[in-house]
BAPA-701703 format. One line per 3 residues: number of its first residue (from 0); their letters; for each residue z, y, x of N, C-alpha, C. Coordinates in steps of 0.1 Angstrom, whole numbers. Atoms other than C-alpha are relative to their C-alpha. Layout:
residues N
NUM> A> Z,Y,X,Z,Y,X,Z,Y,X | ... $
END
This chain:
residues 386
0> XXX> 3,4,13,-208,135,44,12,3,-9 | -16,0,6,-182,145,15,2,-10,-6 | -3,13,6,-162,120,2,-1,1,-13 $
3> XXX> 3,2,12,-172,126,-29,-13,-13,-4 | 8,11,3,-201,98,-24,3,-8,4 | -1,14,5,-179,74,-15,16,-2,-11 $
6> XXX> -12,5,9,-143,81,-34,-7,3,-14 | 4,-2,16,-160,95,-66,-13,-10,-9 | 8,9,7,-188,69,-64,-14,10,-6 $
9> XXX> 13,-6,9,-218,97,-73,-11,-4,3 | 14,5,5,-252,86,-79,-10,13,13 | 12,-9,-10,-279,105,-50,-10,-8,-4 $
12> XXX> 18,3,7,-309,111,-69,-13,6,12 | 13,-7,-9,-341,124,-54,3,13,6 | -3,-11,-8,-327,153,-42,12,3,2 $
15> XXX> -13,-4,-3,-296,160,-24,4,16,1 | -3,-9,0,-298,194,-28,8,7,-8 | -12,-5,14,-273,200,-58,13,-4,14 $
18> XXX> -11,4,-9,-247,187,-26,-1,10,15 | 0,-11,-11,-260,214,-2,-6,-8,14 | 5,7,-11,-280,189,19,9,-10,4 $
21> XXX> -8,7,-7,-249,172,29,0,-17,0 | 1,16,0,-253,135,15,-14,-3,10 | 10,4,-3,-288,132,37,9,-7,11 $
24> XXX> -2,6,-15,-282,110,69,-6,3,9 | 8,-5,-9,-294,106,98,5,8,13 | -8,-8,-13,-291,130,129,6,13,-10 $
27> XXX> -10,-15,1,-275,163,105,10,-11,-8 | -14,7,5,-240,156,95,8,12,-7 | -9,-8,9,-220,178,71,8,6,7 $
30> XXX> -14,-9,-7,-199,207,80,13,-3,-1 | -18,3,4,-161,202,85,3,10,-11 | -3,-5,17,-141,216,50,2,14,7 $
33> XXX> 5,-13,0,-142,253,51,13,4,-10 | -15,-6,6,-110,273,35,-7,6,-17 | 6,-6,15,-113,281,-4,9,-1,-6 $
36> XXX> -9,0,10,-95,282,-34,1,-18,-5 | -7,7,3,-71,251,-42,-3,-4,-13 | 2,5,17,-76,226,-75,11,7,-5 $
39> XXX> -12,-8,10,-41,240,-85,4,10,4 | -2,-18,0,-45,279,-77,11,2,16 | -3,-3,-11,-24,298,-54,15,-6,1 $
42> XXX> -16,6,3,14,286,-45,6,16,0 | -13,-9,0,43,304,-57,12,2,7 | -12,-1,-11,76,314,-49,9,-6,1 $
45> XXX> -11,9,-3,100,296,-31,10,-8,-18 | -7,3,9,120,274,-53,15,-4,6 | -14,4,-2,156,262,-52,-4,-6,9 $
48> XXX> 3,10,-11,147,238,-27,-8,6,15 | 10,-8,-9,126,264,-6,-15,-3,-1 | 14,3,-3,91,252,-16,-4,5,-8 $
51> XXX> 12,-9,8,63,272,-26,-11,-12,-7 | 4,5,5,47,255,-49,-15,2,-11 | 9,-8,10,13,261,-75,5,-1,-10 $
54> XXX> -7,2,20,21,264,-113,0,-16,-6 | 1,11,9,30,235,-133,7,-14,9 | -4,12,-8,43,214,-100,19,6,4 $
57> XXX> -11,2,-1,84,208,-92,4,-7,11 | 2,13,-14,100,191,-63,16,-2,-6 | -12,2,-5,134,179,-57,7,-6,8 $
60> XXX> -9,10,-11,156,164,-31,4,-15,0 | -4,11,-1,157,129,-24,11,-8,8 | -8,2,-9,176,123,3,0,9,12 $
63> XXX> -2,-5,-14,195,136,34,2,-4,9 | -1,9,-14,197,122,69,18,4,-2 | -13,-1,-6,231,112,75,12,3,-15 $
66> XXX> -3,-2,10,239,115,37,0,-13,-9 | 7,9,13,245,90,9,-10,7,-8 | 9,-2,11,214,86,-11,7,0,-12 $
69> XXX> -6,-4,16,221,100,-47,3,-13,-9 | 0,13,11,235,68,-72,0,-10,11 | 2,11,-4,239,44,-44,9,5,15 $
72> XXX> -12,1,-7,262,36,-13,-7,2,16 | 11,0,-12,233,40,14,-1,11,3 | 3,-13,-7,233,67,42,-15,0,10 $
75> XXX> 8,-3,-3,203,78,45,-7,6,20 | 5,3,-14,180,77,80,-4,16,9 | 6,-15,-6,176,106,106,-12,-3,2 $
78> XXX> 13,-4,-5,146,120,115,-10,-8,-9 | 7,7,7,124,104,84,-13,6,9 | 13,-8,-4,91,105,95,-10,-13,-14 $
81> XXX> 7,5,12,61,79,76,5,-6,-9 | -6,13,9,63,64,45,-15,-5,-11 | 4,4,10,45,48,15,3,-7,-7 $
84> XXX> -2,5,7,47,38,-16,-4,-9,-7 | 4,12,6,46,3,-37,6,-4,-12 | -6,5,15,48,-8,-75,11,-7,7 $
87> XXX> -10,13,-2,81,-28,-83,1,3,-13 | -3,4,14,75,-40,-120,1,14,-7 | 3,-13,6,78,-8,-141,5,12,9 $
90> XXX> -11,-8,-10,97,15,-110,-12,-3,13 | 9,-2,-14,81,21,-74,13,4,12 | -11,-3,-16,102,19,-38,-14,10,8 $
93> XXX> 6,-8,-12,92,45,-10,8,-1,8 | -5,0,-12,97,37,23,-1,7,10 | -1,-10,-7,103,57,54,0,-7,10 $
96> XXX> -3,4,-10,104,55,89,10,12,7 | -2,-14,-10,127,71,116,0,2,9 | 5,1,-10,116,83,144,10,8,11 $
99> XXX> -8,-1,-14,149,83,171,-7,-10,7 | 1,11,-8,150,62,199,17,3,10 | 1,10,3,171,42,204,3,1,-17 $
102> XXX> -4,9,17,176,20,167,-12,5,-12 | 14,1,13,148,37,146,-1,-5,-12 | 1,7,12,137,15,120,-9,6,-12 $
105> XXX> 8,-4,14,126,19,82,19,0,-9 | -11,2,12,149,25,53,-13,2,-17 | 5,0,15,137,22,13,8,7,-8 $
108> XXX> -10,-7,11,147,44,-19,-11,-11,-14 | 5,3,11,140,26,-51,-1,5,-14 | -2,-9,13,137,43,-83,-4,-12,-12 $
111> XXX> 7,7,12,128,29,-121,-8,12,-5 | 17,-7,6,103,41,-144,2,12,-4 | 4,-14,5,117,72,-156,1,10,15 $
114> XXX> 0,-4,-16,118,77,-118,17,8,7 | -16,-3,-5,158,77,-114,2,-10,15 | -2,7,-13,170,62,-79,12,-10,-4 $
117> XXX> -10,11,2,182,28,-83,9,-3,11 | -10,4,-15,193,19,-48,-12,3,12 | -2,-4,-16,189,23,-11,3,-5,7 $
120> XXX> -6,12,-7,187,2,17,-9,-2,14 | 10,-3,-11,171,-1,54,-4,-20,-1 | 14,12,-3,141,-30,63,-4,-3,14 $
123> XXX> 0,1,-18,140,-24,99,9,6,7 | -10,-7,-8,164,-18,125,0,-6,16 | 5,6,-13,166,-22,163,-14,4,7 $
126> XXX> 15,-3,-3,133,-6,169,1,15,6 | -4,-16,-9,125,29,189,-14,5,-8 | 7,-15,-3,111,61,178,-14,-11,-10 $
129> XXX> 15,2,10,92,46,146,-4,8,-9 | 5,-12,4,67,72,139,-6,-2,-16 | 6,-2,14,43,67,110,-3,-18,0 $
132> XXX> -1,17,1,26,29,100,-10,2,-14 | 12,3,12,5,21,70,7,-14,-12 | -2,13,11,10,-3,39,-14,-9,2 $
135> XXX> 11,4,3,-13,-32,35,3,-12,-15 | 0,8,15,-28,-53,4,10,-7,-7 | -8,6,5,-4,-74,4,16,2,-3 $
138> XXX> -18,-6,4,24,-50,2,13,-4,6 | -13,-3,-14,41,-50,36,-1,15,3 | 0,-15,-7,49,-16,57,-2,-2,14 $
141> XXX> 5,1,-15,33,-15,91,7,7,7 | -9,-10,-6,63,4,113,-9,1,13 | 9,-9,-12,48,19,142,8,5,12 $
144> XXX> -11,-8,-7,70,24,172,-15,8,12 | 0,-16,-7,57,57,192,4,0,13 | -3,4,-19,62,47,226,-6,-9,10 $
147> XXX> 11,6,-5,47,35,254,1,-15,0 | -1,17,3,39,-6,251,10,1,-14 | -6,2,17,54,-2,214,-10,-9,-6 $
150> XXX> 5,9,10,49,-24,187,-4,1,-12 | 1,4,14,37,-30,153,10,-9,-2 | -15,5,3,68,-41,132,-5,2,-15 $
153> XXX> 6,9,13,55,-60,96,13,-2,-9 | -16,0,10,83,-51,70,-2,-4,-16 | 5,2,19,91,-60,32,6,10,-4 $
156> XXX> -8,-7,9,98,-31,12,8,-1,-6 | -9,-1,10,119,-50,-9,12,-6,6 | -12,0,-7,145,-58,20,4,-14,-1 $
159> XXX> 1,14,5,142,-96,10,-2,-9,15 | 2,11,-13,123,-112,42,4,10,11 | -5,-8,-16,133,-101,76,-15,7,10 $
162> XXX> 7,-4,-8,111,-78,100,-10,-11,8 | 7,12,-12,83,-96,122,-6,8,6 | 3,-11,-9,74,-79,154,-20,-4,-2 $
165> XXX> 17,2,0,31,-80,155,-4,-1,16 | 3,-7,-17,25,-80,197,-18,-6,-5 | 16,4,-1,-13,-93,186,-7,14,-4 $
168> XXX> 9,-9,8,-20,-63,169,1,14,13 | 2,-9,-15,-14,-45,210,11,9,0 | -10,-4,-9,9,-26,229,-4,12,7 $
171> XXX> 3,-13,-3,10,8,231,7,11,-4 | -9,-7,6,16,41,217,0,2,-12 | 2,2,11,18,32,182,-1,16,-7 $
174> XXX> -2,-11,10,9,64,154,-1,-9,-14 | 1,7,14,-3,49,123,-9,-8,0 | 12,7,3,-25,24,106,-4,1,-16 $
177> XXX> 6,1,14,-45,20,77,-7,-14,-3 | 6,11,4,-56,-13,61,-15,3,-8 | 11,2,4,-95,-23,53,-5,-14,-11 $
180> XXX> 5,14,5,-100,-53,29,-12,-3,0 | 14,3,-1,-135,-51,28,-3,-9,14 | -2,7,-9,-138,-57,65,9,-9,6 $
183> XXX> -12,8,0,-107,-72,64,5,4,20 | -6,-5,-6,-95,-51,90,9,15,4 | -12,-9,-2,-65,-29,101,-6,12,10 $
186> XXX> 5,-8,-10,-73,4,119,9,9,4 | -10,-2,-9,-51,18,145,-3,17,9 | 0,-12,-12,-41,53,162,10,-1,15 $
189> XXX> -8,-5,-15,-26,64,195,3,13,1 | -5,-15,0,-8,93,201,6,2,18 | -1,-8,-10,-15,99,236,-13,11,3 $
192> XXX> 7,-10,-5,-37,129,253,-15,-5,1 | 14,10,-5,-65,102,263,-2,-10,-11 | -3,10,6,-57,84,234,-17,-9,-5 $
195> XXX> 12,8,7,-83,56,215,1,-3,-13 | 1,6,17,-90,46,182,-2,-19,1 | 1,11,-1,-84,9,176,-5,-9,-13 $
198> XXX> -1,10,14,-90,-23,147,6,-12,3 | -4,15,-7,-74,-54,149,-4,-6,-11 | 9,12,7,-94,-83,131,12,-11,-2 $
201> XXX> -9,14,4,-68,-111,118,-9,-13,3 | 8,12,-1,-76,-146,126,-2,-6,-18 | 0,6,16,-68,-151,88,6,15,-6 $
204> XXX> 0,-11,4,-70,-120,66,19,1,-7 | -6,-2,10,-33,-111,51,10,-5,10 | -11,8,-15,-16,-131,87,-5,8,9 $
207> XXX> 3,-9,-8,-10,-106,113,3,-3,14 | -2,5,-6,2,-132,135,-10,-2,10 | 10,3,-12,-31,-136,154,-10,6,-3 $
210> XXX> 15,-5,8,-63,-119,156,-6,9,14 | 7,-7,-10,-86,-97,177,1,17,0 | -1,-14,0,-81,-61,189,-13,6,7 $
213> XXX> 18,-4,-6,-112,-39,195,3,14,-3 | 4,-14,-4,-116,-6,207,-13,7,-3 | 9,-8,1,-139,22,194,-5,2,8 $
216> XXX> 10,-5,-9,-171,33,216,-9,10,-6 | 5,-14,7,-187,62,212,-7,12,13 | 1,-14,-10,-204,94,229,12,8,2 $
219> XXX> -10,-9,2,-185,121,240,1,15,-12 | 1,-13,6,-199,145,210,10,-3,-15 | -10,5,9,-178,150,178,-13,-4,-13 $
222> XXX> 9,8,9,-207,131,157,-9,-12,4 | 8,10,-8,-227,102,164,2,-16,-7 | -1,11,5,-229,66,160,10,-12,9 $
225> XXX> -11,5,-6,-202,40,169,-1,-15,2 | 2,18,-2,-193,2,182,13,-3,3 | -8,4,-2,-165,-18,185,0,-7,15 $
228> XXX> -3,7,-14,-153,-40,217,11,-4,3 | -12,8,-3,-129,-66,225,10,9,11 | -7,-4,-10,-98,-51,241,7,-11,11 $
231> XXX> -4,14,-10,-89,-81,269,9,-2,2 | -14,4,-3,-57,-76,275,12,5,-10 | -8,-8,11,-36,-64,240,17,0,4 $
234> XXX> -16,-2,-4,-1,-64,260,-1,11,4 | 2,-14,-8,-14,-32,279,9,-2,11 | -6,-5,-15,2,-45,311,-5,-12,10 $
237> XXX> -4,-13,-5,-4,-40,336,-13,15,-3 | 6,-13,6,-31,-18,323,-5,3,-13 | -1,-4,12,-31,3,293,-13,-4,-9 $
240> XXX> 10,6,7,-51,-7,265,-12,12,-1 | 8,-12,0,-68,28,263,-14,0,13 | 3,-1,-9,-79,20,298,-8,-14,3 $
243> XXX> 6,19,-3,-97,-18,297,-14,2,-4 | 11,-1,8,-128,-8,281,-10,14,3 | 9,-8,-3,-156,12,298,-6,9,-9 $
246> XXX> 3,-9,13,-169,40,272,9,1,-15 | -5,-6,10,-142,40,248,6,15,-2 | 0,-15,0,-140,72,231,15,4,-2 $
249> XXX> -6,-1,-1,-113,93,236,5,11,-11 | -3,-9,10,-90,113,211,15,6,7 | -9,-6,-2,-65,140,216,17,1,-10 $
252> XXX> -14,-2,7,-31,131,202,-3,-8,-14 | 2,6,12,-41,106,173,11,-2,-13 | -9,1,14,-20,107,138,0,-5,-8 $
255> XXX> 1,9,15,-22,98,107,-15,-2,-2 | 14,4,4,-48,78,90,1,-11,-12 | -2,1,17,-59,68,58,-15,-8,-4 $
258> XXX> 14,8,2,-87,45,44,-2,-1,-17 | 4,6,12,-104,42,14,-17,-1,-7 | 15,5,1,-140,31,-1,-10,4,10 $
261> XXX> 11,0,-10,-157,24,32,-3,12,10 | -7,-11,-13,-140,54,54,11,2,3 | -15,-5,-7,-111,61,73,-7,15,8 $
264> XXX> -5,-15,-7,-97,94,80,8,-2,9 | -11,-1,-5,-77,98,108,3,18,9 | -1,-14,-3,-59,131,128,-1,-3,9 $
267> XXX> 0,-1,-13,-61,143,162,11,14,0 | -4,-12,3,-32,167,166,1,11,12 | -3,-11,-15,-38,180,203,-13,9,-2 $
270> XXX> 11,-12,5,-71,199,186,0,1,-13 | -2,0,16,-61,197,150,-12,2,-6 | 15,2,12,-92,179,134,7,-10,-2 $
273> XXX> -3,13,4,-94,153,110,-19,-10,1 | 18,14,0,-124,123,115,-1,-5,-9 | 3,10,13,-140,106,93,-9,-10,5 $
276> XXX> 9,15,0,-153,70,101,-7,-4,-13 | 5,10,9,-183,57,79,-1,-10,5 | 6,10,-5,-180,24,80,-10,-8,-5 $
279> XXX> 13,5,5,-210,14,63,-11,6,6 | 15,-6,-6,-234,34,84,5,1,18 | -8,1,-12,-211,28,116,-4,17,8 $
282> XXX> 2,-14,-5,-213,68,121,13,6,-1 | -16,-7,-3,-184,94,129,-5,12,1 | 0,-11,-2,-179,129,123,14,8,-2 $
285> XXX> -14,-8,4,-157,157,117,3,4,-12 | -4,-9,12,-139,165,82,5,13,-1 | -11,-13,-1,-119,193,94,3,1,16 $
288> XXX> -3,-2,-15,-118,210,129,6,18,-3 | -10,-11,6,-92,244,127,-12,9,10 | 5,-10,-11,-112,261,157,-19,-3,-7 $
291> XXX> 20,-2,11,-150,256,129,7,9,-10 | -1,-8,11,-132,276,104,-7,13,-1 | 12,-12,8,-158,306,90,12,9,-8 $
294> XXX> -4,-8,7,-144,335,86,13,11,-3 | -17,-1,3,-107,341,88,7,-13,7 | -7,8,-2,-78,320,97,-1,-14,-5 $
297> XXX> 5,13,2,-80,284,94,18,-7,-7 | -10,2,12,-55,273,63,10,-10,13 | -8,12,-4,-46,239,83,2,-2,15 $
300> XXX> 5,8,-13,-33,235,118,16,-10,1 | -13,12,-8,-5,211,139,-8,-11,-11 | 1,10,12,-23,185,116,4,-15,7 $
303> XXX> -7,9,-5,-1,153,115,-8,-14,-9 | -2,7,9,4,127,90,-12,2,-10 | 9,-5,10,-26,121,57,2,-10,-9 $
306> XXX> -2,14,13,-26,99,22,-11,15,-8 | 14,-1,6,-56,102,-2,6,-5,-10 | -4,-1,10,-48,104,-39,-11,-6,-3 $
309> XXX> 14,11,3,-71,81,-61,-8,11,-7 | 14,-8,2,-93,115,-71,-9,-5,12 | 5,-1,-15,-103,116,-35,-1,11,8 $
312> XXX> -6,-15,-7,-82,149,-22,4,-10,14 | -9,6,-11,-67,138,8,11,14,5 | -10,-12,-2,-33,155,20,3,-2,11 $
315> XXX> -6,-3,-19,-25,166,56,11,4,-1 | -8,-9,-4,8,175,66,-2,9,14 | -2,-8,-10,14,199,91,13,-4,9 $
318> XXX> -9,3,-11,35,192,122,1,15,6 | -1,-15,-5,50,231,128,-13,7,-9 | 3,-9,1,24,252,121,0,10,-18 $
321> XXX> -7,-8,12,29,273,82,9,-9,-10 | -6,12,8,45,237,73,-2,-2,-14 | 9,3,15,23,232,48,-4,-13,-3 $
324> XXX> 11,9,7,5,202,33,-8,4,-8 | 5,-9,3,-27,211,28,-14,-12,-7 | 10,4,2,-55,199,7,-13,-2,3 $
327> XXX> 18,-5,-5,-95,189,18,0,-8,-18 | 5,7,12,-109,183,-15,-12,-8,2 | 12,5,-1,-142,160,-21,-14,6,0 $
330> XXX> 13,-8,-5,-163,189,-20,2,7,11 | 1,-2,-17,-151,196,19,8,17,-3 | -8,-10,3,-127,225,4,17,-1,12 $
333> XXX> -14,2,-7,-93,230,25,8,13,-5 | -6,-14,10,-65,248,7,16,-4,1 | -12,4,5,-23,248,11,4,-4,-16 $
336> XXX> -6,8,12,-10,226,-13,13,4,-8 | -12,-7,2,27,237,-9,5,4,13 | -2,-2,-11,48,250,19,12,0,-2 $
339> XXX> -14,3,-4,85,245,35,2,12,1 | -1,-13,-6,98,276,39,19,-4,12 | -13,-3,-8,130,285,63,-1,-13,9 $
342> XXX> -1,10,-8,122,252,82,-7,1,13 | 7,-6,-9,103,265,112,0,-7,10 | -1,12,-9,118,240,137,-2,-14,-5 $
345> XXX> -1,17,3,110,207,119,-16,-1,-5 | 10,7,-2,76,190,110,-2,-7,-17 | 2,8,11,62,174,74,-4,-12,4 $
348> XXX> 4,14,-4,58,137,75,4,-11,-12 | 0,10,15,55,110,51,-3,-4,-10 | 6,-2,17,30,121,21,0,-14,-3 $
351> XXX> 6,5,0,24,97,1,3,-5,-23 | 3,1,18,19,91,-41,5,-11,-5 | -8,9,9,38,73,-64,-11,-10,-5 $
354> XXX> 11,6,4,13,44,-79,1,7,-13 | 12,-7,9,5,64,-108,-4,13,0 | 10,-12,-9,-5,94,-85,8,10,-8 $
357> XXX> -12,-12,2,20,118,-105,10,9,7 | -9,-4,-10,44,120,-77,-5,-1,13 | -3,3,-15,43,130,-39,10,3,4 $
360> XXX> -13,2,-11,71,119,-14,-3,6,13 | 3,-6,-14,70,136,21,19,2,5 | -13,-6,-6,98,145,44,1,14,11 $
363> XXX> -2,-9,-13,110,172,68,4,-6,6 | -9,7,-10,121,155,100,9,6,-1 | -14,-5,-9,146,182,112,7,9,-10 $
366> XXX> -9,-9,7,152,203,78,1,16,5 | -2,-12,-1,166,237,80,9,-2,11 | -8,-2,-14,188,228,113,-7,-6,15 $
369> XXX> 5,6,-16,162,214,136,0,-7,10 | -2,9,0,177,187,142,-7,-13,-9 | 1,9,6,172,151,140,6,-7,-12 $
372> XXX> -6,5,6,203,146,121,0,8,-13 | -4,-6,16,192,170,91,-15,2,-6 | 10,0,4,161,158,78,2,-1,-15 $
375> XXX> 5,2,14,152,158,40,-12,-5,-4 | 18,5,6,130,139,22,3,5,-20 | 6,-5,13,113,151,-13,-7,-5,-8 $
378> XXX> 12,6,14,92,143,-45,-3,11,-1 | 9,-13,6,68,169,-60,-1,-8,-10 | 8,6,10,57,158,-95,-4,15,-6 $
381> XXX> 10,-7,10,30,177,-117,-16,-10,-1 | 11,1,10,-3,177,-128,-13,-6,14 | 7,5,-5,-19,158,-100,-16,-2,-5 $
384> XX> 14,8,4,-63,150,-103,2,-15,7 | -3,8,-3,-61,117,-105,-12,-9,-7 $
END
């Protein structure tokens, strides 16, 4: 189904055929996005910074691993990998994760309104190999440690209250999460080969201290209809949480994931698709699978990391492959956004939009040395649909 009927909110009249059939229900399900021309045209050439960019958009350097951040006394974190961004009063912090092991953590960059960097400062520390993670309503950062029996790790962006580990929310190999207020639940990847898709239910919505974790069920086709189910043992030991629950469905290498009016996207990056959970019709298909592409080469693969702009584009980074971030639009379009150049050994990670959707932040893990210790993180601003 495209997300045009649920982020744009459009009206399905008596005939869904102005949509190409695709809003009907039922047993047919909409093609994955299909390669086309970009809302903002083709990208250009390299810029000072190496990024190909479309007309009218800019990036610049925000920080370097292993570097004071610009205007402030704070050395910036190796290997950034997730982040997102949260109002502060007229200015917005963007936080990061980084994904060594040992010490990891999160670090914050704060900016004010004309979007200058006030300060810099880490939120988590003591943690291993924290990959990506999610914000929720109430304007925490969900860290995500990436290893096996890892944890969820409940931070303040504004470096105020101290870390609180989550073991209710399960023990595993943490990728990302995305928050649900409607159902007032959290939705969880794994980033192993057999991996699962998860949710954990709070005993009290907004307290992450107790609650129920449930595992997706499903056929083995890539469409169909879905169920949840108590996972019984959320420590995963002595057996893995992937592994407690007869028919749950399995995903190859889970990534980023992203929620918004009554679907979550998430990635798979050991067959580089992205899914799409309705959850109001408890159905699942594919938005984007690289090996359905018609026609030619398939714009998007290594797909990692994703964040959804309030049009309702959603943005994929690329993990390796043309190190792009690449647009699906709401009419199931897929199109490079911009691309890294000269970085070949390192990985995008991090998108994620300024709150008034002007600006996106991303990072290179490894930079132009391929290394952990020479990541860069970025802004893009332009002419965002918003």
């Amino acid at each position: 189904m495209e997300r045009r009927t649920f982020l744009r909110g459009a009206v399905v009249g008596t005939s869904a055929a102005a949509f190409g059939g695709t809003l009907m229900r039922g047993a047919a399900y909409a093609a994955p996005a299909q390669p086309g021309a970009g809302p903002y045209g083709a990208l250009g050439a390299a810029d000072a910074n190496g990024i190909m960019l479309p007309a009218g958009f800019t990036s610049r350097v925000i920080a370097r691993s292993g570097q004071t951040v610009s205007g402030t006394s704070y050395t910036w974190h190796k290997a950034p990998d997730g982040g997102a961004c949260y109002a502060d009063g007229t200015g917005w912090i963007y936080v990061s994760n980084s994904e060594i092991n040992p010490s990891g953590g999160a670090s914050a960059v704060r900016f004010n309104s004309s979007g200058s960097i006030t300060s810099a400062y880490r939120i988590l520390s003591g943690t291993r190999q924290n990959c990506a993670g999610g914000k929720t309503p109430w304007n925490t950062w969900l860290s995500c440690e990436e290893v096996s029996l890892g944890y969820v790790y409940e931070t303040d962006p504004w470096g105020v209250n101290a870390a609180v580990r989550r073991p209710a929310m399960g023990r595993f190999k943490h990728e990302a999460a995305a928050a649900d207020p409607v159902r007032q639940a959290v939705y969880l990847t794994e980033d192993e080969s057999d991996g699962c898709f998860y949710r954990f239910l709070p005993t009290t919505w907004g307290n992450l201290s107790s609650g129920t974790l449930q595992v997706l069920k499903a056929g083995s086709g890539t469409s169909g209809s879905f169920t949840w189910q108590n996972v019984p043992d959320p420590d995963g030991s002595p057996t893995a949480t992937r592994n407690q629950v007869s028919g749950a469905k399995r995903f190859n290498g889970g990534e980023g994931c992203h929620y918004a009016n009554n679907t979550v996207w998430f990635t798979t990056k050991g067959d580089n698709r992205v899914w799409q959970l309705n959850l109001s019709s408890n159905t699942y298909e594919l938005a984007y699978d690289d090996s359905l592409v018609v026609g030619g080469g398939a714009p998007l693969t290594g797909v990692d990391n994703v964040t959804g702009s309030s049009f309702g584009d959603l943005y994929v980074a690329e993990d390796g492959g043309n190190m792009e971030i690449c647009v699906i639009t709401p009419d199931d379009v897929v199109a490079p956004f911009l691309r890294i150049t000269g970085q070949s050994s390192s990985e995008i990670c991090g998108p994620a939009f300024s709150p008034a959707g002007d600006r996106l932040y991303f990072s290179s893990q490894r930079g132009t040395s391929g290394s952990s210790s020479g990541g860069i993180t970025y802004e893009v601003t332009g002419p965002f649909r918003t």
